[in-house]
DOKEMI-774428 format. One record per residue: residue in three letters; x, y, z of N, C-alpha, C, CB in turn; residue number from 1. Coordinates in Angstrom, 1 decimal. Glycine has a CB too. Layout:
% DOKEMI-774428
<rec code="ALA" n_c1="X" n_c2="Y" n_c3="Z" ca_c1="X" ca_c2="Y" ca_c3="Z" c_c1="X" c_c2="Y" c_c3="Z" cb_c1="X" cb_c2="Y" cb_c3="Z" pos="NUM"/>
...
This chain:
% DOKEMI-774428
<rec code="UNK" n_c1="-8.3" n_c2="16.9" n_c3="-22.2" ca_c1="-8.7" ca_c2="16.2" ca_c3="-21.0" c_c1="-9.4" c_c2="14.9" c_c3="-21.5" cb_c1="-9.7" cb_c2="17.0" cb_c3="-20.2" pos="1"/>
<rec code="UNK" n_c1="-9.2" n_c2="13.5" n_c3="-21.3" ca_c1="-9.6" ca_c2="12.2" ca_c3="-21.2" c_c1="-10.8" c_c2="12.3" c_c3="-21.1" cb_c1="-9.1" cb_c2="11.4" cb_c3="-20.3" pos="2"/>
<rec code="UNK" n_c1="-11.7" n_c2="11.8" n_c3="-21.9" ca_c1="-13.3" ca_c2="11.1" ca_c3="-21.6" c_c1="-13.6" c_c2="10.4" c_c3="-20.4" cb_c1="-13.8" cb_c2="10.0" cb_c3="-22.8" pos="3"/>
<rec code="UNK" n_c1="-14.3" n_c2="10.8" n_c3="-19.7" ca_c1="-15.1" ca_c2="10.3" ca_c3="-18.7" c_c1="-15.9" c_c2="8.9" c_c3="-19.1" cb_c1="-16.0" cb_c2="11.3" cb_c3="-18.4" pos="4"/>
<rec code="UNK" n_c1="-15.2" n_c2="7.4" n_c3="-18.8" ca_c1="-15.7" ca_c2="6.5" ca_c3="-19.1" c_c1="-17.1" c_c2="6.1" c_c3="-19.0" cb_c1="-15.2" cb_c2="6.0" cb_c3="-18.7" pos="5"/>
<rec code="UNK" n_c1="-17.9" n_c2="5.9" n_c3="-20.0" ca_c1="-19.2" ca_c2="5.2" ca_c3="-19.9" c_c1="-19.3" c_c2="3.9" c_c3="-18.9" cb_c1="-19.6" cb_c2="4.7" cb_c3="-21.3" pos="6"/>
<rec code="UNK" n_c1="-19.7" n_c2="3.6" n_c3="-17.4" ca_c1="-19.5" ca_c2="2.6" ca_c3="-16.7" c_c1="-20.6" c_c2="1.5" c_c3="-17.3" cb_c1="-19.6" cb_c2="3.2" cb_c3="-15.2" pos="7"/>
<rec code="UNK" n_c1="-21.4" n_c2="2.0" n_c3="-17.9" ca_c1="-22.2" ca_c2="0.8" ca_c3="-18.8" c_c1="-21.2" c_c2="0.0" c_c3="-19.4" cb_c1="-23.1" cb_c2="1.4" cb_c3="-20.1" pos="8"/>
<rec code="UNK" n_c1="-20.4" n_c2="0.4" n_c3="-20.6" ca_c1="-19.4" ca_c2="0.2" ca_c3="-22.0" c_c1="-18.7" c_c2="-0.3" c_c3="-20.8" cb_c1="-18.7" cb_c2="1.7" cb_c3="-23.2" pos="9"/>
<rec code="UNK" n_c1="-18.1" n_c2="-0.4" n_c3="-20.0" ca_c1="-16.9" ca_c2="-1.2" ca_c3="-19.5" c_c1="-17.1" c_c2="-2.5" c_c3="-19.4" cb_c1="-16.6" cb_c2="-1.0" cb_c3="-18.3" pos="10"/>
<rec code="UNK" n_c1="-16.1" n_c2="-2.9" n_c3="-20.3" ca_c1="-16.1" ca_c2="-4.8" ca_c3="-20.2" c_c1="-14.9" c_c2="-5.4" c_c3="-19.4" cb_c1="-15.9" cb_c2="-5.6" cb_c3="-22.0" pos="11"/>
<rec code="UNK" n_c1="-15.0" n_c2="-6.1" n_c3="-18.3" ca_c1="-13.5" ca_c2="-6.6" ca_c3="-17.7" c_c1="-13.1" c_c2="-7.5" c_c3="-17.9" cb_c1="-13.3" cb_c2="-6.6" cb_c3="-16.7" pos="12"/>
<rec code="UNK" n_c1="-13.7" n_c2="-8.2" n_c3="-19.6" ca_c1="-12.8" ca_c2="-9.3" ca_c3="-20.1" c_c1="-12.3" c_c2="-8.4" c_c3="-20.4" cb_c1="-13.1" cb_c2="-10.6" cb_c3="-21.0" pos="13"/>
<rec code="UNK" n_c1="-12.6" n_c2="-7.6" n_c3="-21.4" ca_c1="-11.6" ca_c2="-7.6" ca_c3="-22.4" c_c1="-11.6" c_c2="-5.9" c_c3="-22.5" cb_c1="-12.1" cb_c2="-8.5" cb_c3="-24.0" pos="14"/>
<rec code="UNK" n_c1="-10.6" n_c2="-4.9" n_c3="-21.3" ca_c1="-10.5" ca_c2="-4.2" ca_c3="-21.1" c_c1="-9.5" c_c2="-3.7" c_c3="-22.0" cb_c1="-10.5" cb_c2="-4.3" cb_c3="-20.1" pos="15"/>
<rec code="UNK" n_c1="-10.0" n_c2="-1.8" n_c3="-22.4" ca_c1="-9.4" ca_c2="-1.1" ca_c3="-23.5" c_c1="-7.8" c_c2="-1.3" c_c3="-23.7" cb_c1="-9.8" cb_c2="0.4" cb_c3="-23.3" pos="16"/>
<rec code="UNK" n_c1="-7.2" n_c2="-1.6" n_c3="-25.0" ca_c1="-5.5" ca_c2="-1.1" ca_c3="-24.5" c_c1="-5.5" c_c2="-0.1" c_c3="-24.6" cb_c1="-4.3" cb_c2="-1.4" cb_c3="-25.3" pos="17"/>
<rec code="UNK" n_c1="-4.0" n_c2="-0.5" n_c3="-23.8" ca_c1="-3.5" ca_c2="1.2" ca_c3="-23.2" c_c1="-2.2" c_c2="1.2" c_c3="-23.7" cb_c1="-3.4" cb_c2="1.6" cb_c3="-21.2" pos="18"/>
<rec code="UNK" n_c1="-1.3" n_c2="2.4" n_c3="-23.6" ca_c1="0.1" ca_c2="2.2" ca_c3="-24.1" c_c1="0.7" c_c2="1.6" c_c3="-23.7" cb_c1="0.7" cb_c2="2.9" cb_c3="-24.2" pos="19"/>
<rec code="UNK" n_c1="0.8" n_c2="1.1" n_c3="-22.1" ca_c1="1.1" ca_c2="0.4" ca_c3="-21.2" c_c1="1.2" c_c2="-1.3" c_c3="-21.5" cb_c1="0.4" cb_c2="0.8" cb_c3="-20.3" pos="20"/>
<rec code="UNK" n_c1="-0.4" n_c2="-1.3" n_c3="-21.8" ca_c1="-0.6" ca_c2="-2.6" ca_c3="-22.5" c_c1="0.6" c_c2="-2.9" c_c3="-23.7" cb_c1="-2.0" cb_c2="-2.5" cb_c3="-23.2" pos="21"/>
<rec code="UNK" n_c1="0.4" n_c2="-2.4" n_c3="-24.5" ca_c1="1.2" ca_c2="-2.2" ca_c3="-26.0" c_c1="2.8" c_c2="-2.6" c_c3="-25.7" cb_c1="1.2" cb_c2="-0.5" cb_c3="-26.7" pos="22"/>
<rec code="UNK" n_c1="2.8" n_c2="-1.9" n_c3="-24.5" ca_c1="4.6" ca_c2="-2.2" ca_c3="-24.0" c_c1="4.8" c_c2="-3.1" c_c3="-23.5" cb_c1="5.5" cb_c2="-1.5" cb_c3="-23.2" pos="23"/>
<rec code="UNK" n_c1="4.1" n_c2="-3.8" n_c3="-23.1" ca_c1="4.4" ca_c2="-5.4" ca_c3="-22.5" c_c1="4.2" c_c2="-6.2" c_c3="-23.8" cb_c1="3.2" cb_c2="-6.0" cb_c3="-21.2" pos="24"/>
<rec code="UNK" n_c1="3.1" n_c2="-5.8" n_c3="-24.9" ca_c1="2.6" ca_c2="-7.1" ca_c3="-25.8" c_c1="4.7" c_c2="-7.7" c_c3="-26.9" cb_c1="0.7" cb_c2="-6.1" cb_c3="-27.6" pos="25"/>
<rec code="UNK" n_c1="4.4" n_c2="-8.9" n_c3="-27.1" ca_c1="5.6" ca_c2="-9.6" ca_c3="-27.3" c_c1="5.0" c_c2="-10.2" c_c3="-28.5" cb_c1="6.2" cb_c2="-10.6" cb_c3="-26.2" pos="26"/>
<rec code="UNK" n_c1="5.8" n_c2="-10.3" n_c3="-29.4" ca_c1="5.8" ca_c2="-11.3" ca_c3="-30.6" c_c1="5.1" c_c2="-12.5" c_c3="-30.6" cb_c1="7.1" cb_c2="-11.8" cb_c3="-30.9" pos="27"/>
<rec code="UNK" n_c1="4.5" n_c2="-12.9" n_c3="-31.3" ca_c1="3.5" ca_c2="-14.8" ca_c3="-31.4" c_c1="4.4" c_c2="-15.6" c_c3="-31.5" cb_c1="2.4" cb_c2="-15.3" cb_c3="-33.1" pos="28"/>
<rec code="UNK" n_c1="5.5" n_c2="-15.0" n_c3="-32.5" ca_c1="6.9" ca_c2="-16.2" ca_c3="-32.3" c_c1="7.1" c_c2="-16.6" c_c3="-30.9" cb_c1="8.4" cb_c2="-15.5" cb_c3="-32.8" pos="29"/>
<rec code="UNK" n_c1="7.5" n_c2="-15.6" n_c3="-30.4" ca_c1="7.8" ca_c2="-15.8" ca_c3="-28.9" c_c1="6.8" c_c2="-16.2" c_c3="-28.1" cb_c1="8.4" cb_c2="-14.7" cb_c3="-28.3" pos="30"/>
<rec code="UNK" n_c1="6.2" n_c2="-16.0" n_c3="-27.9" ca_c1="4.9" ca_c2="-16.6" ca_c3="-27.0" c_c1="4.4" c_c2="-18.0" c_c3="-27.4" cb_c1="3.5" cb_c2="-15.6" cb_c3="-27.1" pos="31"/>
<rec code="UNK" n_c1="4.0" n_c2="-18.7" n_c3="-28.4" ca_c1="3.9" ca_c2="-19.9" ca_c3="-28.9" c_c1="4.8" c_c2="-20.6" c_c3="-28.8" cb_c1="3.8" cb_c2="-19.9" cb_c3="-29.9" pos="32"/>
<rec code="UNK" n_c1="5.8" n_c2="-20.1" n_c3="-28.7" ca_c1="7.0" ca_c2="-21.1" ca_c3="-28.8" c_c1="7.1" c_c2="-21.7" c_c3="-27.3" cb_c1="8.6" cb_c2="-20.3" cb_c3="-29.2" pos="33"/>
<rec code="UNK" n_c1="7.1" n_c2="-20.4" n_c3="-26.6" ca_c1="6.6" ca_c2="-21.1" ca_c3="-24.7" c_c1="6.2" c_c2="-21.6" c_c3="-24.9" cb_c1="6.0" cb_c2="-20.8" cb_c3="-23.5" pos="34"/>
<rec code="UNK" n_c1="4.8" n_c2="-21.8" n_c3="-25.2" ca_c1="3.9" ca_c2="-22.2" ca_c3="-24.8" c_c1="3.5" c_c2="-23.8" c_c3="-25.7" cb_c1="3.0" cb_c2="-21.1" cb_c3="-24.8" pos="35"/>
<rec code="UNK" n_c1="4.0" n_c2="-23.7" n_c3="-26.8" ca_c1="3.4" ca_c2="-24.9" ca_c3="-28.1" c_c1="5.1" c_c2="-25.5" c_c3="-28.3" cb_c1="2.5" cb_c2="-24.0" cb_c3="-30.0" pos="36"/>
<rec code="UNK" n_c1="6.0" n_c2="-24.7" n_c3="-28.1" ca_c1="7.6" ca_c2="-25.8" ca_c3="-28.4" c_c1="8.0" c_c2="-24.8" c_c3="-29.9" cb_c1="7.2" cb_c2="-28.2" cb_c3="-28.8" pos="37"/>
<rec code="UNK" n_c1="9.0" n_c2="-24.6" n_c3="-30.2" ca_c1="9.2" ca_c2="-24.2" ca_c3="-31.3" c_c1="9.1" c_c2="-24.5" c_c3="-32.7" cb_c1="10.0" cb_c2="-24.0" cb_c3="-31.1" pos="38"/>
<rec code="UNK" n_c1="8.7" n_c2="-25.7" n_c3="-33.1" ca_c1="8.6" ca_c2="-26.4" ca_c3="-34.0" c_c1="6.8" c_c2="-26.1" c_c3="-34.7" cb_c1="9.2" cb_c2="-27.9" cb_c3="-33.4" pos="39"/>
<rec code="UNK" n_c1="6.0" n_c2="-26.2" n_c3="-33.5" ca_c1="4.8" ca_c2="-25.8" ca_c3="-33.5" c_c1="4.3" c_c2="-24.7" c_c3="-34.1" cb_c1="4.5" cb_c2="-25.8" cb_c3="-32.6" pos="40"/>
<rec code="UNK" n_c1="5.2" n_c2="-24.2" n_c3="-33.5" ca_c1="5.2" ca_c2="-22.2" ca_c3="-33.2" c_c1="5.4" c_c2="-22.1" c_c3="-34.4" cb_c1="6.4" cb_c2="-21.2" cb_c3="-32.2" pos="41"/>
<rec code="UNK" n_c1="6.6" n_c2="-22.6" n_c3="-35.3" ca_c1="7.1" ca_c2="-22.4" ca_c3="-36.6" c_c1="5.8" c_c2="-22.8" c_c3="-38.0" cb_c1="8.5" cb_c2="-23.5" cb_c3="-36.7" pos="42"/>
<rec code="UNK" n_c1="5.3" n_c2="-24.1" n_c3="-37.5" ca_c1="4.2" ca_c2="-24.5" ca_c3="-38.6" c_c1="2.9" c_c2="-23.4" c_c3="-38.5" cb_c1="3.7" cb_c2="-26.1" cb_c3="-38.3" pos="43"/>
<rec code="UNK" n_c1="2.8" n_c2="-23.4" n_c3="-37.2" ca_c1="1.1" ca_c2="-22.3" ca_c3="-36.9" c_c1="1.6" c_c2="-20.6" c_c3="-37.8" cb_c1="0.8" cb_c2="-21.8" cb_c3="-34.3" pos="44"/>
<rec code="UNK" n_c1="2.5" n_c2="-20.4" n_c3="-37.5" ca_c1="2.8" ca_c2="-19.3" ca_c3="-37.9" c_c1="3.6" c_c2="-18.9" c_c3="-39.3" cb_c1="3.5" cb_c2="-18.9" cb_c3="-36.9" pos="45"/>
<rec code="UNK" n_c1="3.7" n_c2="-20.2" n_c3="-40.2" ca_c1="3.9" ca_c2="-20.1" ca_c3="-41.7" c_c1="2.6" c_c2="-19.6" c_c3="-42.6" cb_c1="4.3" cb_c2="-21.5" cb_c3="-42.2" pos="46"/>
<rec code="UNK" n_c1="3.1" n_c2="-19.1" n_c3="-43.2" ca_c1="2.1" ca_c2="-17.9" ca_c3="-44.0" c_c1="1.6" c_c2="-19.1" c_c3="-45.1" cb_c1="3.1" cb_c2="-16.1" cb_c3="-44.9" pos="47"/>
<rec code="UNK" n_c1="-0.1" n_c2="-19.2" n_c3="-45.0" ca_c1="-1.0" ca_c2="-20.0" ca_c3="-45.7" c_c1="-1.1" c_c2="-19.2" c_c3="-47.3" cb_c1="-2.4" cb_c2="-20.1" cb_c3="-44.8" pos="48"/>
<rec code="UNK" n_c1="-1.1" n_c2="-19.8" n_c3="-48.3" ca_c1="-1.1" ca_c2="-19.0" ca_c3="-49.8" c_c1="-2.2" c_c2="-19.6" c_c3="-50.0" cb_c1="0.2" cb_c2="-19.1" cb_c3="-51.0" pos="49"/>
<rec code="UNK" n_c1="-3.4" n_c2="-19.1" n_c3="-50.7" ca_c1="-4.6" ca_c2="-19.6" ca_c3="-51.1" c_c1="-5.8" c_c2="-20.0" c_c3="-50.7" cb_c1="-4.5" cb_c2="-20.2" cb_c3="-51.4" pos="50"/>
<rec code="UNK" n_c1="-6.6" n_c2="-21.2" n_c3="-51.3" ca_c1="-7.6" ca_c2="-21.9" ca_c3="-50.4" c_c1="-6.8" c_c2="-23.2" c_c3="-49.8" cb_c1="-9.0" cb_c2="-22.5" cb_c3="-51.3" pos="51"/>
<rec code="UNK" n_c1="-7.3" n_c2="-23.6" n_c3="-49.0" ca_c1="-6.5" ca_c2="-24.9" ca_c3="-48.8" c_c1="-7.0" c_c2="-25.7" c_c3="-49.3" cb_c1="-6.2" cb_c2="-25.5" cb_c3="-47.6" pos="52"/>
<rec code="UNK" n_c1="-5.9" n_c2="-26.6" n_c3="-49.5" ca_c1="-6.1" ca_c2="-28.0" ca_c3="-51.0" c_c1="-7.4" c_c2="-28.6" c_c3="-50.1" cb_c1="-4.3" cb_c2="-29.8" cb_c3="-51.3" pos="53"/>
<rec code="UNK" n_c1="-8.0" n_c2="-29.3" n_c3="-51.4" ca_c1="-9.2" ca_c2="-29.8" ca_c3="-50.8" c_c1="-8.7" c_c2="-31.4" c_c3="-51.6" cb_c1="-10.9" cb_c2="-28.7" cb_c3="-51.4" pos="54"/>
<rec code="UNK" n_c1="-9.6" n_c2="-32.6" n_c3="-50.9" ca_c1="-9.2" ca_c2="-34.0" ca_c3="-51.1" c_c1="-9.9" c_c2="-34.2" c_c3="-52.8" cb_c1="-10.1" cb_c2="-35.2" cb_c3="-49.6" pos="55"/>
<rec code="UNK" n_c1="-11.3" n_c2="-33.3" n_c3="-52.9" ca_c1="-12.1" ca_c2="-33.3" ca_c3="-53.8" c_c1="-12.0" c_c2="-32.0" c_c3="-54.3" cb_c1="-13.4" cb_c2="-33.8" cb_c3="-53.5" pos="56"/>
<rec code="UNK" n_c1="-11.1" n_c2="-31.5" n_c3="-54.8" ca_c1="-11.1" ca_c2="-30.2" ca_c3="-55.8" c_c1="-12.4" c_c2="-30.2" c_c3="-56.8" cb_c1="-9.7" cb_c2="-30.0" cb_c3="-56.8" pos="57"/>
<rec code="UNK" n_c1="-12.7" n_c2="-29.2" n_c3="-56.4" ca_c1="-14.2" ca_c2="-28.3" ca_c3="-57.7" c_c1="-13.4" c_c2="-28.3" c_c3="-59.0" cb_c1="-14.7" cb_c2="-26.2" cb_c3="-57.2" pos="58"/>
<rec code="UNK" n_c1="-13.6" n_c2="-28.7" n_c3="-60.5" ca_c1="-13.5" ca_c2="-28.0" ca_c3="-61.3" c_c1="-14.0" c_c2="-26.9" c_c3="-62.3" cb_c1="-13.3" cb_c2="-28.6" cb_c3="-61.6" pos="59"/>
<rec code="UNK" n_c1="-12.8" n_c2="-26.3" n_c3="-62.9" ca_c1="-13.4" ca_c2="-25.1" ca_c3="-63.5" c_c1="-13.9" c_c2="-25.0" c_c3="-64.7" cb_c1="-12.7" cb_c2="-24.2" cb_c3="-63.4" pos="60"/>
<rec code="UNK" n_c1="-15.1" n_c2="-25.2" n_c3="-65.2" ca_c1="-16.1" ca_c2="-25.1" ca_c3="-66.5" c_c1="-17.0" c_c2="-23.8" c_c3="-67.1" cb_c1="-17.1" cb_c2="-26.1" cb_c3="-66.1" pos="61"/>
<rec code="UNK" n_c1="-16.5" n_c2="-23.7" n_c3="-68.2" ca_c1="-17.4" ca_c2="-22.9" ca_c3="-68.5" c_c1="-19.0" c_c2="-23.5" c_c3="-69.0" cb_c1="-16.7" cb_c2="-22.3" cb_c3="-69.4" pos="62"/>
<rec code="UNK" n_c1="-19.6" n_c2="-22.7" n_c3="-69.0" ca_c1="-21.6" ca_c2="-23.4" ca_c3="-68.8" c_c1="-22.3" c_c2="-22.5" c_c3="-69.3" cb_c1="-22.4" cb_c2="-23.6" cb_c3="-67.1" pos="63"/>
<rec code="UNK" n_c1="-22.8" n_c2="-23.0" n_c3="-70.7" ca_c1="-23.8" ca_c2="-21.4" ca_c3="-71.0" c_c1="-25.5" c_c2="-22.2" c_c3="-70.1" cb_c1="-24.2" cb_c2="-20.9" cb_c3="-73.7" pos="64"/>
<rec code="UNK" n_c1="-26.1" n_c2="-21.4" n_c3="-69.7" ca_c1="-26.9" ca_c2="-20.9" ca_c3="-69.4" c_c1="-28.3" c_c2="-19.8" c_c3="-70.2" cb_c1="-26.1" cb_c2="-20.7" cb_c3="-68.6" pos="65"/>
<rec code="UNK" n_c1="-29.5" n_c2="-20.8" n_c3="-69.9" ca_c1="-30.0" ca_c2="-19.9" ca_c3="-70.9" c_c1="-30.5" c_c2="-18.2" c_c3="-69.8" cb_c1="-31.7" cb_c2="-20.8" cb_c3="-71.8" pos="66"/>
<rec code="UNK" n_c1="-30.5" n_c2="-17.3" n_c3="-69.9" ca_c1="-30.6" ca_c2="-16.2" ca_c3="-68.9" c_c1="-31.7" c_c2="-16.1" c_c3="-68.0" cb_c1="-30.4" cb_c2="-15.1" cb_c3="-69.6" pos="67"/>
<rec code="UNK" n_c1="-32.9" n_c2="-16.8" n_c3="-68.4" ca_c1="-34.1" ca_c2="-16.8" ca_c3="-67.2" c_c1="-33.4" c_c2="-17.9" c_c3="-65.9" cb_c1="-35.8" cb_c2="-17.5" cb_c3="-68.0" pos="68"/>
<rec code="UNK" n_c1="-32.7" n_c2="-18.6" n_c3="-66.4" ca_c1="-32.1" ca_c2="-20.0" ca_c3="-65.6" c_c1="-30.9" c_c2="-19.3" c_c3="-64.7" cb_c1="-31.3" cb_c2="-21.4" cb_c3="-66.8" pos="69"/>
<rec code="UNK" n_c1="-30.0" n_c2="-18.4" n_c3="-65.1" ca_c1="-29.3" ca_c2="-18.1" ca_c3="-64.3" c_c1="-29.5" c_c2="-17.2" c_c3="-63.8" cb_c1="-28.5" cb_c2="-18.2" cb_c3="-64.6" pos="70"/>
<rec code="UNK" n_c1="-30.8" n_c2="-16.3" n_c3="-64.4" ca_c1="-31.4" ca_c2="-15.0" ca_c3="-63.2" c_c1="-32.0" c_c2="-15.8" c_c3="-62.2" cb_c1="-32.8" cb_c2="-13.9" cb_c3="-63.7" pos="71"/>
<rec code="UNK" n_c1="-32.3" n_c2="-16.5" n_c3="-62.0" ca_c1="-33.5" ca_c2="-16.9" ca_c3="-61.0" c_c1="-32.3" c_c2="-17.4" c_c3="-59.7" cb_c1="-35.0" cb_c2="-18.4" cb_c3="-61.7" pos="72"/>
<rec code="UNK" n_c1="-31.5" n_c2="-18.2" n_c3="-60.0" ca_c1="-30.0" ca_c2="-18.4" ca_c3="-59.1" c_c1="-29.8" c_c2="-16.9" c_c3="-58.8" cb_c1="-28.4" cb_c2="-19.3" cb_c3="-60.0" pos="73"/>
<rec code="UNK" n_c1="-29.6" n_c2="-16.2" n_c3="-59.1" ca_c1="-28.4" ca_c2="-15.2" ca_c3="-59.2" c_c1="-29.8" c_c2="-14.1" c_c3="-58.0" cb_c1="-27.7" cb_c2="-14.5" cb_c3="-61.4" pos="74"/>
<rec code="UNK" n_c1="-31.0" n_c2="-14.3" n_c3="-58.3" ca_c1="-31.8" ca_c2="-13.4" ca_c3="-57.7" c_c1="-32.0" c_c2="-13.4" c_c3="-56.5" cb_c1="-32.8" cb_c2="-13.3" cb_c3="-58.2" pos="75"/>
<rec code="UNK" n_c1="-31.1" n_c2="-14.8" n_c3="-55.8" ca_c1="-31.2" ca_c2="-15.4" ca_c3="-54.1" c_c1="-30.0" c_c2="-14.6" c_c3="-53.7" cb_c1="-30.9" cb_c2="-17.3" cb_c3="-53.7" pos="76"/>
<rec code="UNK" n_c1="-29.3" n_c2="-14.2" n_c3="-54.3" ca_c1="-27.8" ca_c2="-13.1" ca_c3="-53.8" c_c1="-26.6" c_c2="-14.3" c_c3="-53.8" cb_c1="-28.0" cb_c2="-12.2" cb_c3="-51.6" pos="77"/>
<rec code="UNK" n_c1="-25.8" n_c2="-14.3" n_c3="-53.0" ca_c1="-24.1" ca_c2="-14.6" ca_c3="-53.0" c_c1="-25.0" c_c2="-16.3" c_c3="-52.7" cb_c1="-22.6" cb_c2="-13.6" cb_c3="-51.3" pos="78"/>
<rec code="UNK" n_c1="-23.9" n_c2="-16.6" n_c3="-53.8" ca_c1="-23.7" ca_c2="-18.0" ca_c3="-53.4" c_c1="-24.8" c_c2="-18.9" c_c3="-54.6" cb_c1="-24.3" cb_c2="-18.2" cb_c3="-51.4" pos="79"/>
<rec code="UNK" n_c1="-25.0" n_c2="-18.1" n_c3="-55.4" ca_c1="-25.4" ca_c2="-18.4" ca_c3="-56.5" c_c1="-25.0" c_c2="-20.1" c_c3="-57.2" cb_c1="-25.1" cb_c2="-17.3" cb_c3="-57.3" pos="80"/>
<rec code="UNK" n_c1="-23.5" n_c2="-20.2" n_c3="-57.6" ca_c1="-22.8" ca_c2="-21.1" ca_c3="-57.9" c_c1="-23.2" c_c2="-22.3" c_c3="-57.3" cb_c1="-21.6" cb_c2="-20.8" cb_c3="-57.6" pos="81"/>
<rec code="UNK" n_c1="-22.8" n_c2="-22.3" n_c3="-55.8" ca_c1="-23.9" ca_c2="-23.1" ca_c3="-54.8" c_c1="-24.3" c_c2="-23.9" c_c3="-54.9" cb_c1="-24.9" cb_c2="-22.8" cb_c3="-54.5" pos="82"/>
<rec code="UNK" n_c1="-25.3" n_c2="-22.6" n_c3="-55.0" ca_c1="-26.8" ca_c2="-23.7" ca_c3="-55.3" c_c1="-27.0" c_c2="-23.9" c_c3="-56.8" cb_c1="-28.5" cb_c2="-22.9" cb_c3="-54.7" pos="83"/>
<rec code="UNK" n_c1="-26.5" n_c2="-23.6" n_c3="-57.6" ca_c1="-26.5" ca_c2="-24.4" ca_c3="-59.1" c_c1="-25.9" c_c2="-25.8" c_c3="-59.1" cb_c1="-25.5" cb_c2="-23.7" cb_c3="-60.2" pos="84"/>
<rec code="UNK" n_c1="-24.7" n_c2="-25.8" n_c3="-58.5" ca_c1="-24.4" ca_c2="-27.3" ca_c3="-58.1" c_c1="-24.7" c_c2="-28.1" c_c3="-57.4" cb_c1="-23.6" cb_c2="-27.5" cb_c3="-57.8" pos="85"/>
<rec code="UNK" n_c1="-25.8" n_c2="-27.5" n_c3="-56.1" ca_c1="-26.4" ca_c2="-28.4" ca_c3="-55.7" c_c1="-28.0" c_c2="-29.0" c_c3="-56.0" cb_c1="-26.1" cb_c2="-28.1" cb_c3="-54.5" pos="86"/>
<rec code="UNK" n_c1="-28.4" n_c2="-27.6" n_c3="-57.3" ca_c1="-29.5" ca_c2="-28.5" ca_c3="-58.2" c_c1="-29.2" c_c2="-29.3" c_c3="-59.1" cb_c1="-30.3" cb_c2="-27.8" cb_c3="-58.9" pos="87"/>
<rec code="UNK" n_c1="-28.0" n_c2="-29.3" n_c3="-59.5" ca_c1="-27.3" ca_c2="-30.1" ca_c3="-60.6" c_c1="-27.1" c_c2="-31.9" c_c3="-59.8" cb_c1="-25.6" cb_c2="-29.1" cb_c3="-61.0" pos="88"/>
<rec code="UNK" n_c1="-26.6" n_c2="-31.7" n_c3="-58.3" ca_c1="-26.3" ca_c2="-33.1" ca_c3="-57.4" c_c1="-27.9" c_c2="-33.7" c_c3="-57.7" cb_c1="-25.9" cb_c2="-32.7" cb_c3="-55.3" pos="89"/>
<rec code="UNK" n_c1="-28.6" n_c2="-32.4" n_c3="-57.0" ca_c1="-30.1" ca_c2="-33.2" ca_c3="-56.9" c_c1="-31.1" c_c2="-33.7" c_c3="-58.0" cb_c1="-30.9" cb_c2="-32.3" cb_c3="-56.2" pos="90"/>
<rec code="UNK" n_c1="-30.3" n_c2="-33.6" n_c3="-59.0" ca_c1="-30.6" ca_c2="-34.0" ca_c3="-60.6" c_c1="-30.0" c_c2="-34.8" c_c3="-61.0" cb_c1="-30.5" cb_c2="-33.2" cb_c3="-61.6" pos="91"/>
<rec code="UNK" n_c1="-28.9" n_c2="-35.6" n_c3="-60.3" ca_c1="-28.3" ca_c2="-36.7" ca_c3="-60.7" c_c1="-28.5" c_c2="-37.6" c_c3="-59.6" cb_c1="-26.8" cb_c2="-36.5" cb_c3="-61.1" pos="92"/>
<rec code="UNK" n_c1="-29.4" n_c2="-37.4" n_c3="-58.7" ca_c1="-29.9" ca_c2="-38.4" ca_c3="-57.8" c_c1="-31.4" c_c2="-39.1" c_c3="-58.1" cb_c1="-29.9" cb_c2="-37.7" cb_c3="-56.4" pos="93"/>
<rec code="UNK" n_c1="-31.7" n_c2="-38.7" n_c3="-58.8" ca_c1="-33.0" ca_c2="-38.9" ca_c3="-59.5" c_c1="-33.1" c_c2="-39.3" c_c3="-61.3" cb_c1="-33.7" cb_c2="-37.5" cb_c3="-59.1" pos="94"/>
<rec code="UNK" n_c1="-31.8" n_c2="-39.3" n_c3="-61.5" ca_c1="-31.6" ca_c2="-39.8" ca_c3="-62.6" c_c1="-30.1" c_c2="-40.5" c_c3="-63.0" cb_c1="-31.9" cb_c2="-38.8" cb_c3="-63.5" pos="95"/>
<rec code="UNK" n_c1="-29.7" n_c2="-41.8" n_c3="-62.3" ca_c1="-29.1" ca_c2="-41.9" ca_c3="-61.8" c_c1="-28.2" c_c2="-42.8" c_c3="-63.0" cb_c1="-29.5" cb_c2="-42.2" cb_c3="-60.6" pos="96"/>
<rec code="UNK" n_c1="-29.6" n_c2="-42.9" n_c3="-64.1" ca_c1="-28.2" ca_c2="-43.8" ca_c3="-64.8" c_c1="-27.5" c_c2="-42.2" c_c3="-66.3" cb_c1="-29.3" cb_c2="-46.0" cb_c3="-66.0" pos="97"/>
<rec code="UNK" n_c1="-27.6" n_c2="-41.3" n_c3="-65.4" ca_c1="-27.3" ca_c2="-39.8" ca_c3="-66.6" c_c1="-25.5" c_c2="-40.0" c_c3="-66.7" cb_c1="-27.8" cb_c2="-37.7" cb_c3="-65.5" pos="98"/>
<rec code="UNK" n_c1="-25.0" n_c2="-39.9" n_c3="-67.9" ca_c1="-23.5" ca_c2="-40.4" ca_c3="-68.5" c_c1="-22.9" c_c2="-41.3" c_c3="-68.3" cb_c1="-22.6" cb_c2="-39.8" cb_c3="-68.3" pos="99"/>
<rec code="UNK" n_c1="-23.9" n_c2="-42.6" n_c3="-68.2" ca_c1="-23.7" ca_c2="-43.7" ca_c3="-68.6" c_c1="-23.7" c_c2="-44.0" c_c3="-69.8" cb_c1="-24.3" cb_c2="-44.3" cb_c3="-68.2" pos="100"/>
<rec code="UNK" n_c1="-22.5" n_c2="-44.6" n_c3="-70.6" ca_c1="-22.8" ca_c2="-45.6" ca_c3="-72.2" c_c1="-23.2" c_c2="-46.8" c_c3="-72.1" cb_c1="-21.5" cb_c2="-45.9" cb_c3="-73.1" pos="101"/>
């Protein structure tokens, strides 16, 4: 026997699917293409590999670090990297003539 709906929990945007639902739903191909033209439909829906290219790619360096320097980054949680690079910006704004000959 079916659960007796919580009339609280009912949302009528975005009401539960049903199997019914499921048997009407149609492909993105097909629905985009109504709706955006086929050509559209084709680019939105090409499978993305990676990060996307960036204008200014990050490069990849290795960096020793003495270990009190990279605990104290690393003790703020995710995103450590970050903010190393952006103490490193804010150290070349304040010394501005640094790898100059």
């Amino acid at each position: 026997m079916p659960r007796k709906p919580n009339p609280e929990r009912i949302d009528a945007d975005a009401p539960e699917a049903t199997e019914e639902w499921f048997a009407q739903a149609r492909p993105a191909a097909d629905v985009l293409a109504e709706i955006m033209g086929v050509t559209v439909a084709k680019e939105m829906l090409k499978p993305k590999r990676g990060r996307p290219s960036s204008a200014k790619p990050k490069e990849h360096v290795n960096i020793r670090l003495d270990a009190d320097v990279l605990g104290a980054f690393k003790e703020g949680g995710a995103g450590w990297q970050t903010r190393i690079n952006r103490a490193l910006r804010d150290w070349l704004k304040t010394h501005p003539d640094t790898g100059k000959a």
